[in-house]
C-alpha positions in Angstrom: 148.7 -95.7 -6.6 151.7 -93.8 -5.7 154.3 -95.7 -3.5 151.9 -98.0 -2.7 149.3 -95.6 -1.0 145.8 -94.3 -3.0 146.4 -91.1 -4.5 142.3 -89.8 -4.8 140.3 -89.5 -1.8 137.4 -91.1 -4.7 137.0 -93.1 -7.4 133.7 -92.6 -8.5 132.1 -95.9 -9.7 128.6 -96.5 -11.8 128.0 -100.0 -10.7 129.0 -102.1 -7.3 129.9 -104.8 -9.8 133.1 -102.0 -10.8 134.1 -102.4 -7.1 134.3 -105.7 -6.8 137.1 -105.9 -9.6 138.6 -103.0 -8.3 138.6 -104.9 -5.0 140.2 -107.6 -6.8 142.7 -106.0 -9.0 143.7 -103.4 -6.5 142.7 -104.1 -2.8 144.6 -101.5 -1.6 142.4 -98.4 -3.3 138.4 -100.3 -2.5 138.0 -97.9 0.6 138.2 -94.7 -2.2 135.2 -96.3 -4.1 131.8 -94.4 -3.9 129.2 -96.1 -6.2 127.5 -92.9 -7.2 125.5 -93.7 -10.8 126.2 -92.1 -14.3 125.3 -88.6 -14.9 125.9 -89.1 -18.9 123.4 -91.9 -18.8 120.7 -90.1 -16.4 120.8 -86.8 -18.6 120.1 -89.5 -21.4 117.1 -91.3 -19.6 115.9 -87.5 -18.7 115.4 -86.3 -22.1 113.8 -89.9 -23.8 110.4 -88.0 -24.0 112.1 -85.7 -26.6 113.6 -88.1 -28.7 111.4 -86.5 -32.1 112.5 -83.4 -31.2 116.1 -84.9 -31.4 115.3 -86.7 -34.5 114.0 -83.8 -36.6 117.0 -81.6 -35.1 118.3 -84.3 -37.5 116.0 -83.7 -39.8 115.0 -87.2 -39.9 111.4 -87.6 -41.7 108.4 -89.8 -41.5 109.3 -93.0 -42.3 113.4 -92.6 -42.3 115.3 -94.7 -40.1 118.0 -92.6 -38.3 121.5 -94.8 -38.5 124.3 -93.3 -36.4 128.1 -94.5 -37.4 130.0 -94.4 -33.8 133.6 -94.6 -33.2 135.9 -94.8 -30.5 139.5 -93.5 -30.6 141.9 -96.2 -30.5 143.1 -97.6 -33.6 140.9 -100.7 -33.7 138.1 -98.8 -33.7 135.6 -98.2 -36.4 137.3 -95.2 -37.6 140.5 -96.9 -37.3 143.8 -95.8 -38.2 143.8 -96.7 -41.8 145.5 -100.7 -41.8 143.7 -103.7 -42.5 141.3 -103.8 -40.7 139.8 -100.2 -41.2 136.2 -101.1 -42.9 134.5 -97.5 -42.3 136.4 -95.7 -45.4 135.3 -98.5 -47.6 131.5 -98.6 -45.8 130.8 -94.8 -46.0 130.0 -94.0 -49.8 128.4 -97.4 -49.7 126.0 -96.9 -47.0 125.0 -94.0 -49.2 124.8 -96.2 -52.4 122.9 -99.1 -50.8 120.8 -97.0 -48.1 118.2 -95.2 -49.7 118.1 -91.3 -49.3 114.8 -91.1 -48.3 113.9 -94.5 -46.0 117.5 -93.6 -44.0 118.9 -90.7 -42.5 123.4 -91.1 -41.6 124.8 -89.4 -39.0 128.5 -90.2 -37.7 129.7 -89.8 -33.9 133.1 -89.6 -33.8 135.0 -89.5 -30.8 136.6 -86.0 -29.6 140.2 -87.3 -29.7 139.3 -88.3 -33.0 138.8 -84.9 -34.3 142.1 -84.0 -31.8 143.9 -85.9 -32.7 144.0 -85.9 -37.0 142.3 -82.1 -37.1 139.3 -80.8 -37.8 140.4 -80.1 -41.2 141.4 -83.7 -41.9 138.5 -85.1 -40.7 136.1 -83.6 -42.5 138.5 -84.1 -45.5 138.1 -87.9 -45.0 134.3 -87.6 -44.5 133.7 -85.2 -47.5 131.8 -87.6 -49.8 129.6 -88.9 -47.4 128.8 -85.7 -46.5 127.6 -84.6 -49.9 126.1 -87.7 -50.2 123.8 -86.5 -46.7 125.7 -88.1 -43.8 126.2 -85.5 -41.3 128.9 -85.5 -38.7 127.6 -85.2 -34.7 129.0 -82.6 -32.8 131.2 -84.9 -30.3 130.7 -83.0 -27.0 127.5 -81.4 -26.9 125.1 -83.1 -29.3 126.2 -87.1 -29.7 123.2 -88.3 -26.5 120.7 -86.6 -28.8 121.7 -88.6 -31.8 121.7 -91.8 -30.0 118.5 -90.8 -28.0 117.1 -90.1 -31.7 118.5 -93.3 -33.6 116.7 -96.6 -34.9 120.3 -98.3 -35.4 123.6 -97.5 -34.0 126.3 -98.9 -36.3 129.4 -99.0 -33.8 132.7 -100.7 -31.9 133.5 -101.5 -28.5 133.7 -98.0 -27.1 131.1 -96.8 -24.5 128.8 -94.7 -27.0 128.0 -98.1 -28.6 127.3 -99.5 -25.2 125.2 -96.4 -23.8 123.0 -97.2 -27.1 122.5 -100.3 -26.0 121.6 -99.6 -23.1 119.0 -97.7 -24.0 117.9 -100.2 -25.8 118.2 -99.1 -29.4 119.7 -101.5 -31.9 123.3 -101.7 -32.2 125.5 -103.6 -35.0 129.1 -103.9 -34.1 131.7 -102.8 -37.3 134.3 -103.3 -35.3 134.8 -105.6 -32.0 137.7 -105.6 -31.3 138.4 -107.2 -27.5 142.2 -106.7 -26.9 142.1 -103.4 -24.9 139.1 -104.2 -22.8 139.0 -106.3 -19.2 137.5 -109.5 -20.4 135.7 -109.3 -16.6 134.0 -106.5 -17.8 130.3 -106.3 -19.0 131.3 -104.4 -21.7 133.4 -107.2 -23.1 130.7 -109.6 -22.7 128.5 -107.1 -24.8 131.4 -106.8 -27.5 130.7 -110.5 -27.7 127.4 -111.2 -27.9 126.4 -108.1 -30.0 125.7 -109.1 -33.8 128.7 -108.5 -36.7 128.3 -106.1 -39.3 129.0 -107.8 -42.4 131.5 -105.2 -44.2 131.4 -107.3 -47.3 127.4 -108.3 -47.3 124.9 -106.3 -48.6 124.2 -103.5 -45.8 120.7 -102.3 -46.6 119.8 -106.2 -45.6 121.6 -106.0 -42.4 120.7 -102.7 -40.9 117.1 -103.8 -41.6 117.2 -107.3 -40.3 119.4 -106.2 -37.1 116.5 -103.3 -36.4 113.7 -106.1 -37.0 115.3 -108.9 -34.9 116.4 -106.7 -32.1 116.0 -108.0 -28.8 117.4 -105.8 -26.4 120.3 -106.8 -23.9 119.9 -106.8 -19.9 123.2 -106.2 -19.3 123.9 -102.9 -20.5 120.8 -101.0 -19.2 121.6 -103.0 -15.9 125.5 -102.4 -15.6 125.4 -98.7 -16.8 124.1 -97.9 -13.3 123.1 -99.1 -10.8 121.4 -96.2 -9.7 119.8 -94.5 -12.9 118.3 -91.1 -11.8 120.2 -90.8 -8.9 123.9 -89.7 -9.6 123.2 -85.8 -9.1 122.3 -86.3 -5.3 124.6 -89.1 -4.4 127.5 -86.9 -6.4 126.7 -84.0 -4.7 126.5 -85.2 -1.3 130.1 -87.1 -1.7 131.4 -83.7 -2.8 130.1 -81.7 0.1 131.1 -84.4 2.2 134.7 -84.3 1.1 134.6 -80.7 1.6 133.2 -80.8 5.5 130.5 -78.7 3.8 126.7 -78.9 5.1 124.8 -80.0 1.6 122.0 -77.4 0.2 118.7 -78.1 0.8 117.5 -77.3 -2.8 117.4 -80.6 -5.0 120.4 -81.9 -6.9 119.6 -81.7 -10.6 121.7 -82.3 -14.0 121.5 -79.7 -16.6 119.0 -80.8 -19.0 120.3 -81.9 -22.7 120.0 -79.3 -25.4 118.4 -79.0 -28.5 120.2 -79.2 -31.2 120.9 -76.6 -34.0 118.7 -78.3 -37.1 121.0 -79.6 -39.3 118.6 -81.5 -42.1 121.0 -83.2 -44.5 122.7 -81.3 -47.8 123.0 -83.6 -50.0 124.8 -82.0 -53.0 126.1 -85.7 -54.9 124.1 -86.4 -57.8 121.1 -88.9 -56.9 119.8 -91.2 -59.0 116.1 -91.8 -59.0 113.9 -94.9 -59.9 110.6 -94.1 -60.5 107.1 -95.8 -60.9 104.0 -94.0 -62.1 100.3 -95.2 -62.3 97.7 -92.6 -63.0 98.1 -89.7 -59.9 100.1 -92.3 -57.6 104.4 -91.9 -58.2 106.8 -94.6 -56.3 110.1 -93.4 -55.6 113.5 -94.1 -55.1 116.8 -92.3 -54.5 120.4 -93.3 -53.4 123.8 -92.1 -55.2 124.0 -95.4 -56.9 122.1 -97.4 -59.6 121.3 -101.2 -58.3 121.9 -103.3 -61.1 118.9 -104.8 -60.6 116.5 -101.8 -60.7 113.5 -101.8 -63.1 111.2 -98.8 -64.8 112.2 -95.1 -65.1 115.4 -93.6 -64.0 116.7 -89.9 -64.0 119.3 -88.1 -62.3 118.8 -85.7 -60.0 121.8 -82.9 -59.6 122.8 -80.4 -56.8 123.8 -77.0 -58.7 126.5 -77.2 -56.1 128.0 -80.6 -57.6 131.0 -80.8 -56.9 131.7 -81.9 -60.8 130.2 -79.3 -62.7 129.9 -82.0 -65.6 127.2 -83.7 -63.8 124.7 -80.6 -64.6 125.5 -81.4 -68.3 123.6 -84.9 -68.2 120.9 -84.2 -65.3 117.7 -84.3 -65.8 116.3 -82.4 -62.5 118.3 -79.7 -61.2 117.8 -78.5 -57.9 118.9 -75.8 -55.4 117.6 -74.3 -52.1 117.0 -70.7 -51.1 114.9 -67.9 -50.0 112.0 -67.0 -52.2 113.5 -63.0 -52.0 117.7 -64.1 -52.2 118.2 -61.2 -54.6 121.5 -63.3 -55.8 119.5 -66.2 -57.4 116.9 -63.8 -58.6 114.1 -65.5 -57.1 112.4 -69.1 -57.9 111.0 -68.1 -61.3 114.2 -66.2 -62.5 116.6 -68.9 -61.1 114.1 -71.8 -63.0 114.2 -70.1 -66.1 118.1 -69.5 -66.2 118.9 -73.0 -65.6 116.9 -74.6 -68.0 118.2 -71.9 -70.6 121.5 -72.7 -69.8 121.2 -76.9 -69.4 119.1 -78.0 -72.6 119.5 -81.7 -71.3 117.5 -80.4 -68.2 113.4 -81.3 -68.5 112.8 -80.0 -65.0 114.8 -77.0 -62.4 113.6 -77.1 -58.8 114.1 -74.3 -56.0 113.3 -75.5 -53.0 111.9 -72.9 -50.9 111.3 -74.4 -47.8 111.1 -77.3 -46.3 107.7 -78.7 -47.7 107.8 -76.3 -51.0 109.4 -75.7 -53.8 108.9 -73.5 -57.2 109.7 -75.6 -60.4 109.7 -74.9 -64.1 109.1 -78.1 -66.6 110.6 -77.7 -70.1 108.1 -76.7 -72.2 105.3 -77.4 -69.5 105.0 -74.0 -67.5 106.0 -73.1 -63.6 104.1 -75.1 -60.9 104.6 -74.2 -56.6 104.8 -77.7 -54.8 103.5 -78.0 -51.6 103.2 -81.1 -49.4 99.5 -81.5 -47.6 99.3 -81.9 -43.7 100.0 -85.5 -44.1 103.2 -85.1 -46.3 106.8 -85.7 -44.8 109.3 -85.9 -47.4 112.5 -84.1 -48.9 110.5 -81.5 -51.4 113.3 -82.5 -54.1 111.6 -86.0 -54.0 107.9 -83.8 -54.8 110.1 -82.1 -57.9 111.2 -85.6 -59.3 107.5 -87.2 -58.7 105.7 -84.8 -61.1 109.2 -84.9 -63.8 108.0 -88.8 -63.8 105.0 -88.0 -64.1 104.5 -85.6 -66.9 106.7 -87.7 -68.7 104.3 -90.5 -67.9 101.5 -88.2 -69.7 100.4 -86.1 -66.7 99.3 -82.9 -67.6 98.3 -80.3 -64.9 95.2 -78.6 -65.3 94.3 -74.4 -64.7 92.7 -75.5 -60.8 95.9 -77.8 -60.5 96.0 -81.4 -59.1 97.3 -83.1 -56.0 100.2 -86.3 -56.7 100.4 -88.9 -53.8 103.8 -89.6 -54.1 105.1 -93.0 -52.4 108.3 -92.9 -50.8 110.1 -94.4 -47.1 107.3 -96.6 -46.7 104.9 -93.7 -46.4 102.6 -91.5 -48.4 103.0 -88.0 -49.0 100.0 -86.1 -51.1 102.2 -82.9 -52.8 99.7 -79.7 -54.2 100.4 -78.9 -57.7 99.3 -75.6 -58.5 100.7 -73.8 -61.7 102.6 -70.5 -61.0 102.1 -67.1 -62.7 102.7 -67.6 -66.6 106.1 -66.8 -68.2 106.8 -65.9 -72.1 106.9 -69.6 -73.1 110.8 -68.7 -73.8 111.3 -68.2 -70.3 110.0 -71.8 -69.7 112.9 -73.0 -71.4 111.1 -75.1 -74.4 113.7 -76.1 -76.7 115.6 -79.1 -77.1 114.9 -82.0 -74.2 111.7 -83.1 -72.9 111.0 -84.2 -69.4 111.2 -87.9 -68.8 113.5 -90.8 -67.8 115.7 -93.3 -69.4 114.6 -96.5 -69.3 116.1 -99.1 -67.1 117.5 -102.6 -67.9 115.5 -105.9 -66.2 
């Protein structure tokens, strides 16, 4: 209002539930309402049918649950400003010691005043660990529908990309719900309400499973997005000509389409523990950043070359590293294998991973093997290098024709090829001091 007279010749509204409280709060400005639908939320509903194309964009695999951390910008949100009740710093490297690598997949949507408003620079600063430790950030404009179209849970506040999710029906599991800035009239508040807590202090594995198993979705959100879902591009367009004194086209009224995004698979460059189980060709698996103190059998660690502590290469077991077969800096697979265990004697087993099924990898004292995951296979081809360490050490030897491993890990199956590579000088294999193997585990 300005001096007591509207000031917009529309106020475009999603819902006719909007215009009654804007009837009530401000009589004076009804006539301007047009209830015209939610373009956001239609280009969402459009592109549902491509939701695994979203999810491997992601590079989420068979069997991973996708979790997306949302924030809005105000300082109550989950990414708050730093006080009290700011639970996201203290959540993020625990979500990556308590999640599993392999069953979840973290991604964080992040609202663009957030990056605005603290920098680019600083953000990513305050994200740094989780991002070595796989979590990747969303980019906040073009790419943050496809997450949400592609996640199992969305782990949010009381902004609106929590309440899109849940309209859309995917899971949703409120770390912060804060109320104060929001109309208490509003269905959003009554979402807010009614949506289940996250737990900050509770074990969060147990909580992002049980709040995807008992989901029920809501009828409000779906129902209050729009009332109109598909229809915003014609009823926008005709208002607009209409304000203009403009005949309308004749062609349809269509949205651009969303995007695919750029695949960005995780990096995960923080040293990973591994629990292991073996039993003749079958190997169970297990990976997170963290020990539990309650994990049984074999352990190793597993270690980025790009660590970011250097002295973590010292104690690892498995090193591992991606790249082109022909990257004339690494030397190739077999060079770069052989110069890593050469150089690491505590080291039973280097991996290259060559793409994103394969890998080349030299066992200490055991010869070169190429990895390769069968049709059925969906799985991180560092979690194929750590399935055949456990299992020579279990005794596993690989013979001339090779052998295939079914290795077990996020709730799936993946049958790995083992084939041994051309023969090196056994020097080159790196046999020496260190065998391959784990430590055992307490319990």
């Amino acid at each position: 209002m300005a001096d007591g007279v509207p000031y917009v010749d529309a106020l475009v509204l999603s819902h006719p539930e909007q215009t009654e409280r804007l009837r009530r709060v401000c009589p004076e400005a009804a006539h301007a309402a047009v209830v015209a639908g939610d373009p956001c939320y239609d280009r969402m509903l459009a592109a549902r049918p491509y939701r695994e194309r979203f999810r491997r964009a992601l590079g989420v695999r068979r069997g991973q649950r996708l979790v997306v951390l949302n924030s809005t910008w105000n300082p109550e949100g989950f990414f708050g400003s730093g006080g009290e009740g700011d639970v996201l710093p203290g959540l993020l490297p625990r979500l990556a010691e308590e999640l599993p690598a392999d069953d979840f997949r973290l991604a964080a949507v992040l609202h663009p005043n957030i990056w605005y408003g603290h920098g680019p620079g600083q953000v990513r600063a305050w994200l740094d660990r989780a991002r070595r430790a796989g979590l990747t950030p969303v980019d906040p404009v073009h790419a943050w529908r496809q997450a949400l179209l592609a996640a199992d849970v969305v782990l949010g506040d009381f902004g609106a990309v929590s309440y899109y999710a849940a309209a859309l029906g995917t899971p949703v599991l409120l770390g912060s719900a804060s109320r104060e800035r929001l109309d208490p009239e509003a269905p959003l508040a009554d979402f807010v309400a009614r949506a289940p807590r996250l737990d900050p202090h509770g074990p969060l594995r147990e909580q992002v499973e049980k709040t995807a198993a008992e989901h029920r979705p809501f009828t409000g959100p779906a129902r209050y997005t729009s009332s109109v879902p598909g229809s915003s591009a014609a009823l926008l367009r005709r208002h607009f000509y209409r304000l203009m004194g403009l005949p309308e086209p004749a062609a349809p009224a269509l949205l651009e389409p969303l995007p695919l995004p750029p695949h960005e698979p995780p990096r995960r460059t923080a040293p990973l523990h591994v629990r292991t189980r073996v039993h003749g060709g079958e190997v169970w698996i297990e990976r997170s950043t963290a020990q539990p103190y309650d994990a049984a059998g074999l352990s190793h660690l597993a270690v980025h070359e790009e660590t970011r502590d250097p002295g973590d290469l010292t104690v690892a077991e498995v090193i591992v590293r991606e790249g082109r077969p022909d990257d004339p800096r690494l030397g190739g697979p077999a060079h770069w294998t052989a110069e890593v265990l050469r150089r690491h004697p505590h080291c039973g087993l280097a991996a290259y991973l060559t793409d994103a099924d394969a890998c080349f990898v030299r066992a200490r004292g055991q010869g070169a093997f190429r990895l390769t995951a069968l049709p059925e296979a969906d799985a991180d081809p560092a979690v194929y290098a750590s399935a055949l360490h456990a299992w020579l050490a279990d005794g596993g030897t690989v013979p001339d024709g090779g052998t295939t491993l079914r290795v077990h890990a996020a709730s799936a199956v993946h049958p790995v090829a083992v084939v041994p590579a051309t023969p090196l000088p056994r020097s080159a294999d790196g046999a020496g001091p260190g065998t391959p193997g784990g430590r055992p585990l307490p319990g």
